[in-house]
N, C-alpha and C positions, 0 to 999 in steps of 0.2 A: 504494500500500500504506500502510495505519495501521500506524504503528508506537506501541504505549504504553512509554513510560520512565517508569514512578513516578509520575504523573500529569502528563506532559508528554506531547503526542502532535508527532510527526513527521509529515507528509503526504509522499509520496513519487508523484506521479503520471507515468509515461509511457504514452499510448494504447496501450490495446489487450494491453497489457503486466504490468497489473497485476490481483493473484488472489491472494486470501487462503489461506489455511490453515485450510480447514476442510472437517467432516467429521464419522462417526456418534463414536459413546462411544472412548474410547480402551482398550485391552484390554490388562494387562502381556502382554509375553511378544512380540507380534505386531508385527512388523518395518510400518508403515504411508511409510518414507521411499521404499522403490521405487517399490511402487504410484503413489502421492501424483506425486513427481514421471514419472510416463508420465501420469496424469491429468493433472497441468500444461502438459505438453507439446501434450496432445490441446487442452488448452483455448484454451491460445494460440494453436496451428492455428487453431480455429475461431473466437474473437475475429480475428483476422489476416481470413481469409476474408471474413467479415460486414462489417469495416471495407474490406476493397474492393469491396463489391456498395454503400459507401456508408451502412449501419447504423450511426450514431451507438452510444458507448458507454452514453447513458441507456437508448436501447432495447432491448437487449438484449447479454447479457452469459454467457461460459459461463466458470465457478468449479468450481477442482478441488478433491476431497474427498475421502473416502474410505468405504466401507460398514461395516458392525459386522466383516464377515471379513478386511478387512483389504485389498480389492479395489478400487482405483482406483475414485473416478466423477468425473462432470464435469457437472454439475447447469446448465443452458441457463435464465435467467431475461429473458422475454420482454415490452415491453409488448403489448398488445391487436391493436392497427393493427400492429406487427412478423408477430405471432405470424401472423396474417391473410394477412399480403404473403409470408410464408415458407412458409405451406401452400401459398399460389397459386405461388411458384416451382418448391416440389417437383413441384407435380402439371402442370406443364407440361416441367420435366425427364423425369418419369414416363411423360410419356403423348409423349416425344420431340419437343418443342416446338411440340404442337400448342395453341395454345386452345381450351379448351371455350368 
């Protein structure tokens, strides 16, 4: 995690573990702490996961956030060759560990 102080930044890194704080426009009035944290939760799930099939943090990485309603998301930013290897895992999940 970035942390900015005043123009000082802090680096804060433990794998797999770290996820910023963001998310759509902020709205007065709309509570975004629930939500936000069960997206964070999910995200770590899913970084956690990724990191034991062996997925390096540069390649792919899921960051919790929030929508304009105020609705949890968890936004999955993937390189190319990730994104590739992870359709071909779903779809041998899918089709019950068959390869096509």
């Amino acid at each position: 995690m970035t942390m900015d102080h005043g123009g000082g930044r802090t680096d804060i890194e433990r794998e797999w573990d770290v996820l910023e704080l963001d998310g759509g426009p902020v709205v007065p009035g709309v509570d975004y702490e629930g939500e936000w944290l069960r997206a964070r939760a999910s995200a770590v799930k899913l970084n956690t996961a990724l990191s034991r099939w062996g997925v390096v943090r540069e390649r792919a990485r899921a960051q919790a956030g929030w929508a304009s309603d105020g609705a949890g998301r968890v936004t999955v930013s993937l390189d190319c060759a990730t994104a590739s290897e992870l359709a071909r895992l779903l779809d041998l999940v899918a089709d019950g560990g068959n390869a096509a």
